[in-house]
Each structure stands twice: as structure tokens, then as C-alpha cells.
N, C-alpha and C positions, 0 to 999 in steps of 0.2 A: 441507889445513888442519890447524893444530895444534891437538894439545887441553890447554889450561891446569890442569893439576889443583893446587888447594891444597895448598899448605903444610901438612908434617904441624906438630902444636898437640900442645907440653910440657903435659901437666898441672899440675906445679908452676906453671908460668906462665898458668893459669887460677886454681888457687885464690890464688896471690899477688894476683891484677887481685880478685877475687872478693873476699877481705878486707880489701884494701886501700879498694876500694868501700863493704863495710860500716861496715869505720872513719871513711871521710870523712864516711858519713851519720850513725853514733851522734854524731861530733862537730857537726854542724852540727845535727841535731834538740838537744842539749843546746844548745849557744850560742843557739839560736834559744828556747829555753822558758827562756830564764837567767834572765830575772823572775820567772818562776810557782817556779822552784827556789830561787829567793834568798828568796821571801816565804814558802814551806812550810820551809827552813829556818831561819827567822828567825820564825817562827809570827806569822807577820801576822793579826790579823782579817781583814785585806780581801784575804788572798791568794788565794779564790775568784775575786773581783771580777777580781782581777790576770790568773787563769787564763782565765776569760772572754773580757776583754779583747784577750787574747797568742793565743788562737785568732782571735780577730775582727781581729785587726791581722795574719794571715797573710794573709788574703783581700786587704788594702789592699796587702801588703807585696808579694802574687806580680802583682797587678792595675796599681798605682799608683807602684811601686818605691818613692819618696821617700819621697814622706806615709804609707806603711808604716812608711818607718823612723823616721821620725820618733816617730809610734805606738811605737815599738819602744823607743827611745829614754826616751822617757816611761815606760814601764812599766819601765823599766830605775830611773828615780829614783825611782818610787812605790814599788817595791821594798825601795830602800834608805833610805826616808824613816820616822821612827820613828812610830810607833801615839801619836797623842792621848790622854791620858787628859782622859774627862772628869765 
């Protein structure tokens, strides 16, 4: 019987996989909070509301897929929708 031993493993080619990984996730955690970021820079009154929201539309989003995004979508225009004065 033979014995299969692994592949020796480049470091470089772990920290490359390793930050490349980080980056896909800072990107997608950013595009995924891009409502709660647009109404904090855009100093919404309701951009709590919004933050709220954008956590509670992840649960429909990882659960329900669509109606998540949909969710998503929406906070996406309540966003960029201008504050009432009244």
C-alpha cells in the first residue's frame, strides 16, 4: 500500500487566498449595509430606523432570499429619498 502524503503548501499562496477572502467580505459586508452608509452620510433623521431595518432585512435576506432583497431594495430608496420638512 501506498502512502499519499500532501502537497507541500507556498505561504504566499495562503496569505494571497487569506486576503483575498478578507476583501471579498469587507466588500460584500459594505454593499450589504449600503443603505445604513448612504443615510449616515447623508445625515438622515431616520437613518437609525434605516440601520434597524438593514439588520432585520439580513435575517429575511439569508432565510427567504427574494423578499430579503426586496427588503434590501427598499432601504436602498428610503435612503436616497429626501427628509420631509415639516
Amino acid at each position: 500500500m501506498e502512502l499519499i502524503l500532501p502537497r507541500e503548501v507556498d505561504i504566499m499562496d495562503v496569505i494571497f487566498n487569506f486576503l483575498l477572502t478578507v476583501a471579498a467580505l469587507v466588500v460584500s459586508v459594505g454593499l450589504y449595509f449600503l443603505p445604513t452608509i448612504i443615510a449616515l452620510v447623508r445625515k438622515k433623521r431616520s437613518s437609525g430606523a434605516i440601520m434597524v431595518f438593514n439588520l432585520i432585512v439580513f435575517g429575511f435576506l439569508m432565510t427567504l432570499g427574494l423578499i430579503g432583497s426586496i427588503g434590501w431594495i427598499i432601504l436602498i430608496i428610503w435612503s436616497l429619498l429626501p427628509d420631509k420638512e415639516f
